[in-house]
C-alpha positions in Angstrom: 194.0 62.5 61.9 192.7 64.9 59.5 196.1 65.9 58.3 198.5 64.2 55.8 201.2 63.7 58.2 201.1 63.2 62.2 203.6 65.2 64.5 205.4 61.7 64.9 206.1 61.9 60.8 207.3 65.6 61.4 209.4 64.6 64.0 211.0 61.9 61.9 211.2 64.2 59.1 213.0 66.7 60.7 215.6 64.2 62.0 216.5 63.6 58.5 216.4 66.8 57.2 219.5 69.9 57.0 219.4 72.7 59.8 216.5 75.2 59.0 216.2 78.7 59.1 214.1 80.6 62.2 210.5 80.7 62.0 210.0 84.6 61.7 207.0 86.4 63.3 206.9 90.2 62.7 206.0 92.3 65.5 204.7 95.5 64.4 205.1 97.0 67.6 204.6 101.0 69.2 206.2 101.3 72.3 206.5 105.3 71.5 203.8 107.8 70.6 200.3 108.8 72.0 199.5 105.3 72.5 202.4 103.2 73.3 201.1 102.5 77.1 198.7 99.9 74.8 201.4 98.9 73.0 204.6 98.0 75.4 202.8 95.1 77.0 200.9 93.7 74.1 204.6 93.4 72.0 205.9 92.1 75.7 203.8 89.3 75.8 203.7 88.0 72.0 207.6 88.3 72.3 208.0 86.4 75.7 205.9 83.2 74.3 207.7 83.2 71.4 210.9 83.5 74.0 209.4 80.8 75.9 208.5 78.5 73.1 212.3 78.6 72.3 213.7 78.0 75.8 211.5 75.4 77.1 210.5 73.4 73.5 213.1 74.0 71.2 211.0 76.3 69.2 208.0 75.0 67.3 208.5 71.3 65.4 211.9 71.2 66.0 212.7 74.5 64.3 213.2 78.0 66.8 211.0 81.3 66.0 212.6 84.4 65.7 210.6 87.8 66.7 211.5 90.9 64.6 210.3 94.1 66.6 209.8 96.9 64.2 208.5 100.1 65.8 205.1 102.0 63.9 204.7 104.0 66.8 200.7 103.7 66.0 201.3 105.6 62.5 199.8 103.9 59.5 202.5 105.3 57.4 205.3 103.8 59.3 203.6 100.5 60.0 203.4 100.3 55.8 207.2 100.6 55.8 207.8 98.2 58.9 206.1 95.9 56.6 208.2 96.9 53.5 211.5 96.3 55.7 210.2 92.9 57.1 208.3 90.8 54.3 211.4 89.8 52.8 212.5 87.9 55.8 210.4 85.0 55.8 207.8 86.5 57.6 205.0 84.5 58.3 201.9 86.1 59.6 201.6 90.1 60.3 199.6 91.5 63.6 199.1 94.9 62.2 197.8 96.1 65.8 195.8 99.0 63.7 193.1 99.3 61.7 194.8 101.9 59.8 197.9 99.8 59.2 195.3 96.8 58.2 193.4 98.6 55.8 196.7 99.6 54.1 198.2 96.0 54.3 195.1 94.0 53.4 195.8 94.4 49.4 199.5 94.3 50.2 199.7 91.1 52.0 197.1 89.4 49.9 199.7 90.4 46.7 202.7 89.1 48.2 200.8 85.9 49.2 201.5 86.7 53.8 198.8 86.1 55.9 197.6 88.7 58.0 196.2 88.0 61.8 194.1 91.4 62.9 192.3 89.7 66.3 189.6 92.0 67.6 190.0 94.6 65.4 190.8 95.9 61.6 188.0 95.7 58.9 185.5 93.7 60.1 184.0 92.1 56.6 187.3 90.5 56.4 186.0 87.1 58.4 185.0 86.6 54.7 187.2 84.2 53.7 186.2 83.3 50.7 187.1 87.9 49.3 189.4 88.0 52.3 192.3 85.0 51.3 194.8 86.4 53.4 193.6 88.0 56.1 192.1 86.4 59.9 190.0 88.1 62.1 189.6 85.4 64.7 188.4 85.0 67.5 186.3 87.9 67.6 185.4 91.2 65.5 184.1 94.8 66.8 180.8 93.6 65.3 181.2 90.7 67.2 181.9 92.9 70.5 179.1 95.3 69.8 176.7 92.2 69.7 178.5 90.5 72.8 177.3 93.8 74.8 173.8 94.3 73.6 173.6 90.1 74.3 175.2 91.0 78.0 172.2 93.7 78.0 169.6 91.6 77.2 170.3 88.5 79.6 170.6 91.1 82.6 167.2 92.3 81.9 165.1 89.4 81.1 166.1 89.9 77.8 163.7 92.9 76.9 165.5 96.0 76.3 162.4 97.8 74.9 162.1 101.5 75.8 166.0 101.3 77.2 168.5 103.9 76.1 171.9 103.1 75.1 174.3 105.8 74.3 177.6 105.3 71.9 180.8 106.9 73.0 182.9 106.6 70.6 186.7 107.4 69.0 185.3 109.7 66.2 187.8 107.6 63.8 186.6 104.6 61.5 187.7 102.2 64.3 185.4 104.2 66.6 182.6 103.5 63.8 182.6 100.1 63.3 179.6 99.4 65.4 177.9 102.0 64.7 175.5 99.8 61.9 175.7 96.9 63.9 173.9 98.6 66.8 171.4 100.6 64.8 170.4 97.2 63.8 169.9 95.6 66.9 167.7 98.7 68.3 165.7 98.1 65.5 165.1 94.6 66.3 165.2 95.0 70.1 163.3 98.7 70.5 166.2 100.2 72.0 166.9 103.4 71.6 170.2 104.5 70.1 172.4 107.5 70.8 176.1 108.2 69.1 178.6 110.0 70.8 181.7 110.8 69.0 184.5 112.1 70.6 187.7 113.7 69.1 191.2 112.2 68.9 193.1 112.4 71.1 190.0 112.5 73.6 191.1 114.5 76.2 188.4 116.8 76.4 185.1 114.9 77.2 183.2 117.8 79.2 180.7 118.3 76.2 180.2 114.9 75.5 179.3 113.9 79.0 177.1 116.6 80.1 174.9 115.7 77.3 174.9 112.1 78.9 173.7 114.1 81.9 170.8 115.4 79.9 170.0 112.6 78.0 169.9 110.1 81.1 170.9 107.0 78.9 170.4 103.4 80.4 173.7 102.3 79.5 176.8 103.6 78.0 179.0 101.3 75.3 182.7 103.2 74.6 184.7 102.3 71.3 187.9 104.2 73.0 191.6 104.0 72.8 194.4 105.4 74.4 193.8 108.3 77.0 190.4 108.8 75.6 189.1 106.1 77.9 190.5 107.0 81.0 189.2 110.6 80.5 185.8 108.7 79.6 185.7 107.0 83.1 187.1 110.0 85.2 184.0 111.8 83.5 181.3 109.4 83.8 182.6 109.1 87.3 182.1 112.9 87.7 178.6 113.1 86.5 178.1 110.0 88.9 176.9 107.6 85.9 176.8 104.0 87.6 180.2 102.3 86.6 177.9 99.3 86.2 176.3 100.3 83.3 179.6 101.4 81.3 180.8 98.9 79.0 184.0 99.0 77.1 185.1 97.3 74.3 188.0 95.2 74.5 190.1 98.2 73.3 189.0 100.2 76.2 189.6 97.7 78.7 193.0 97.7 80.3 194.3 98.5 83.3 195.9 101.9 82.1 191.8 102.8 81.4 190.7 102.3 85.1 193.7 102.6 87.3 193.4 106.8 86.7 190.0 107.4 88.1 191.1 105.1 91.2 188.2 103.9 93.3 185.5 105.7 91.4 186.6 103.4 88.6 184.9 100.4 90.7 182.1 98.1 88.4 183.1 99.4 85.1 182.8 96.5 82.3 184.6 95.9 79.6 184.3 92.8 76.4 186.6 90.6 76.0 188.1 87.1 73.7 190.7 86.1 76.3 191.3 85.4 80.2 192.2 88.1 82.2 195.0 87.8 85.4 198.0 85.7 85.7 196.2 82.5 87.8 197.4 80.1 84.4 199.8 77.3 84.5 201.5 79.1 81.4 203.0 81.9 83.7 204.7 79.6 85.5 206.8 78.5 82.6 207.0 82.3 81.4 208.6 83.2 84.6 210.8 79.9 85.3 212.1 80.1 81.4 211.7 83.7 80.3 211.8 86.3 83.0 213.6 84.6 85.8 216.1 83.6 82.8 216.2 87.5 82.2 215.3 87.2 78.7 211.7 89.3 79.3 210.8 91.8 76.3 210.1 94.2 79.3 210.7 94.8 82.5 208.8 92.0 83.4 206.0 93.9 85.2 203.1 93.8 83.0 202.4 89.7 83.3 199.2 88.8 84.0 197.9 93.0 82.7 195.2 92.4 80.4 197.4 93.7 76.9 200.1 91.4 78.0 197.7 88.6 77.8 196.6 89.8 74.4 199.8 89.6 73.2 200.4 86.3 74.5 197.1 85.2 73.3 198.1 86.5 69.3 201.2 84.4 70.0 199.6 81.5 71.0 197.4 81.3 67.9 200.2 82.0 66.0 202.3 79.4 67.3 199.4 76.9 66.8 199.1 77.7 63.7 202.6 76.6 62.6 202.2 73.1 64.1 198.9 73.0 62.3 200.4 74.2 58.9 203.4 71.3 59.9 200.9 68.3 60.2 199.3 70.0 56.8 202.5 70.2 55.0 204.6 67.5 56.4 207.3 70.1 56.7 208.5 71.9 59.3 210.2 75.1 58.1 207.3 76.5 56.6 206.6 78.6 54.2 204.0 82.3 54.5 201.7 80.2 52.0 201.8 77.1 54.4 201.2 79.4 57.6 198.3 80.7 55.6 196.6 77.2 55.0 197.9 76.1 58.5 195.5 79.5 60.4 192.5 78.1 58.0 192.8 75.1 59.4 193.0 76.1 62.7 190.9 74.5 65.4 191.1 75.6 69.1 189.4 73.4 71.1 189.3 74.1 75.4 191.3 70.1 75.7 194.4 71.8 73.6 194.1 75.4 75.5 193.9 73.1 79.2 197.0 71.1 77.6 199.3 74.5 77.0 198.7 75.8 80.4 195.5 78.1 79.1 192.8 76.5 80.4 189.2 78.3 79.8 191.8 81.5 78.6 189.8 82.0 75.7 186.6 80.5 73.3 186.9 77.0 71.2 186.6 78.4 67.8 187.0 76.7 64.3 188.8 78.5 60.9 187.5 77.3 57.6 187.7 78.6 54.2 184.8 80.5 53.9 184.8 81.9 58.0 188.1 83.5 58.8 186.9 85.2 61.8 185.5 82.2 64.3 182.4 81.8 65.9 182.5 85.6 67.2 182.3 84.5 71.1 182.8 86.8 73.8 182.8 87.7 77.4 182.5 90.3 79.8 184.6 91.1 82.4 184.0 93.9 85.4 187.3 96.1 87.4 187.4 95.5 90.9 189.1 98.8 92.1 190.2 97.6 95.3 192.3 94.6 94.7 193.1 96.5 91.5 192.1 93.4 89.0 189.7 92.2 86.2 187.5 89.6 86.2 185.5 87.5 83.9 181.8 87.6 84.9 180.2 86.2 82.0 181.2 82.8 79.9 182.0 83.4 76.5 178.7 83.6 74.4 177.7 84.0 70.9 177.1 86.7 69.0 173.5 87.8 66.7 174.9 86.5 63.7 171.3 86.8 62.4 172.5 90.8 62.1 176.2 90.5 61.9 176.3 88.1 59.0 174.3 89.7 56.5 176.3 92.7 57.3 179.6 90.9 56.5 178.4 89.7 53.4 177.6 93.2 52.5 180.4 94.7 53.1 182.6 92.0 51.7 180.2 91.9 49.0 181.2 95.4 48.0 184.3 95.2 48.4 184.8 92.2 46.2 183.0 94.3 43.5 185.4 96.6 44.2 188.7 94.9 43.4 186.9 92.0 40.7 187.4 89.3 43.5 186.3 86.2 42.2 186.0 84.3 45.6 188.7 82.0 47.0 186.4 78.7 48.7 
C-alpha cells in the first residue's frame, strides 16, 4: 500500500472517533439561462451519485456527502459569488462548469487553499501542477481534444493528412479559441491546411459561416460549440449537405440536445469524448434501485444514461475517489479542502477500480502527480446513430501529441507563473 494507512485502519478509526460533519461538494450548477439544457443533467447526475453514495454506502469512509446546488445560470459573475456563499462550508473541491468562472476562481481557490476540478475544459496550461497547486484538469483538456481529433484523422487515412483541409468552427469566445494554436501546430507538422471559423454568441445565425464551407470545400470540419450554437451548426452543415461523417465535435458539442434537432440528417456526426456514453453500466442499476426508484432523483429522472448526465456522474465519481484516496493519505476520514487537494494528486484510476464501481471501460486509466494535474490526455470518439437515437463509442481511448501539447503547456504556464512570481509547487 502506498498510503500511510489502509481502509481497514480508517474503518477502525472511524469507530473510535465522534460523529463527523457531511462531506460537502459544491455544485455550481445552471439549470436557467441560454444554456441550462447543458446544465440540468450534468448537476442531475453529479448530485444522484453523491445521493447514491449515501443511500447504498453510507456515504464515503463512513462519513455521508452533502451536495450544495448554487445556481450561476452560466454567468461568470454569479458563479464568483456562488463561490463566495459556499467556501465557507467545508467545501471540498469546486466544478466551476465554465471557463469563465475558472479563470476567475483559479487565483481565488488557490488563496483560500480549495481545490478546483475543471474536467475537459477551463484554462488548459493548468495540467501544470507544479504553477497550478490547486487546480485539476484531468482526464482530458481542449488541447487534449483538438489532438484526439487530428489523431482520429490521421488513423482513418493511413495517417497522412497532407494536402487535406480542415476547417475550425468555432464559439468566437476564448473557450471557442483554445485550439486554435494547438491545431496550427499540428498542420504544420502534418501539411494540413487550416481554416478558422468563428461564429458569434449565441450562434444562431450560421448562414455566412456555412456558405463559406460551401466555397471552401474543406475535408473535415472540427466545432468548439456550446449551447444552441451546435445544433444550428449541424441543421446547417446538413443543409449544404456536408457529410455528417466528417463533422467532429468536441466533447462540448456532443450531446443529445446537439443532434436530436436536425433529426435524421443528424446521422454519422462525431463527437470527442473522456467518458462512456449510454446507460448499459452496472452503476445504473444501483442509481435507479437507490436513487430514482427511491424518489430522491435531482431531476425528473429522464436524462440517465444522456451523455451530460454521465459527465456529471463521471465528475462525481472522481470526486468521490478522491476522498477515499485523501482518507488512506490522511488516516482521517472527515477531511479537510487541503487533504481533498493531496488526496486528487494522488489520484490513480485504474480500469480494475472503474470494473469494481459498476464503470467498466466508462472512461481512460489515468495517473495525477504533482507536476501533471491533467492525466495522460486520452480520448475517444464517439459517432450519433439517428435512428435508435443513441451515441456510441467507435474509437478506444488514445493518446494525445504531447510532443505539441506539452511544450505548449509549459509555455503558457510558463507565462503565467512569470505573471503572478510563482515559484513552483513540486
Amino acid at each position: 500500500m502506498k498510503y500511510k494507512l489502509g481502509t481497514a485502519a480508517v474503518a477502525a478509526m472511524m469507530a473510535a472517533s465522534p460523529v463527523m460533519a457531511d462531506l460537502v461538494f459544491p455544485s455550481l450548477s445552471y439549470r436557467t439561462g441560454p444554456y441550462a439544457a447543458g446544465g440540468i443533467p450534468f448537476a442531475d447526475g453529479y448530485a444522484d451519485y453523491f445521493t447514491m453514495l449515501n443511500a447504498r454506502d453510507g456515504g464515503i469512509g463512513g462519513v455521508m456527502t452533502k451536495v450544495i446546488e448554487c445556481e450561476t445560470g452560466y454567468n461568470t459573475e454569479k458563479g464568483v459569488e456562488c463561490y463566495e456563499s459556499t467556501k465557507g462550508e467545508g467545501s471540498l473541491v469546486y466544478q466551476p462548469l465554465s471557463t469563465g468562472i475558472t479563470y476567475q476562481l483559479i487565483p481565488k481557490t488557490t488563496a483560500d487553499g480549495i481545490p478546483m476540478h475543471t474536467m475537459g475544459y477551463g484554462r488548459t496550461s493548468a495540467a501544470n501542477g507544479d504553477v497550478f497547486s490547486h487546480t485539476f484538469n484531468y482526464p482530458a483538456n481542449y488541447w487534449n481534444g483538438a489532438s484526439g481529433a487530428i489523431n482520429y484523422l490521421l488513423a482513418e487515412n493511413g495517417g497522412d493528412l497532407n494536402g487535406k483541409k480542415i476547417a475550425l468552427v468555432y464559439h468566437n469566445s476564448a473557450y471557442g479559441k483554445e485550439p486554435i494554436r494547438t491545431l496550427t501546430e499540428l498542420s504544420e507538422k502534418h501539411g494540413f491546411e487550416f481554416k478558422e471559423v468563428p461564429v458569434d454568441h449565441p450562434g444562431q445565425e450560421q448562414k455566412s459561416q456555412w456558405l463559406q464551407i460551401r466555397r471552401d470545400k474543406p475535408d473535415y470540419v472540427i466545432m468548439y460549440g456550446w449551447g444552441v450554437m451546435n445544433q444550428v451548426a449541424v441543421q446547417e452543415a446538413a443543409n449544404i449537405r456536408f457529410p455528417m461523417e466528417n463533422f467532429i465535435g468536441i466533447w462540448w458539442s456532443g450531446s443529445e440536445n446537439d443532434v436530436l434537432a436536425a433529426g435524421d440528417a443528424a446521422n454519422g456526426y462525431k463527437a470527442l469524448t473522456f467518458h462512456g456514453v449510454g446507460s448499459d453500466f452496472p452503476v445504473f442499476d444501483d442509481i435507479k434501485t437507490h436513487v430514482v426508484d427511491a424518489g430522491n432523483a435531482a431531476g425528473a429522472g429522464d436524462q440517465i444514461g444522456t451523455v451530460l448526465y454521465n459527465r456529471g456522474l463521471y465528475a462525481a465519481m472522481l470526486a468521490a475517489e478522491a476522498v477515499k484516496t485523501a482518507q488512506e493519505i490522511h488516516g482521517v476520514a472527515d477531511i479537510t479542502p487541503a487533504q481533498m487537494r493531496d488526496g486528487m494528486e494522488a489520484l490513480s484510476i485504474t480500469e480494475e477500480k472503474m470494473a469494481a464501481l459498476g464503470l467498466p471501460n466508462f472512461g481512460p486509466s489515468f495517473d495525477v502527480s504533482c507536476s501533471n494535474h491533467g492525466g495522460e490526455g486520452f480520448v475517444g470518439m464517439t459517432q450519433w446513430d439517428a435512428s435508435a437515437k443513441t451515441w456510441s463509442l467507435v474509437s478506444d481511448f488514445a493518446p494525445s501529441d504531447m510532443d505539441v501539447i506539452g511544450p505548449l503547456i509549459e509555455e503558457d504556464s510558463g507565462a503565467y507563473a512569470a505573471e503572478n512570481n510563482i515559484e513552483g509547487n513540486c
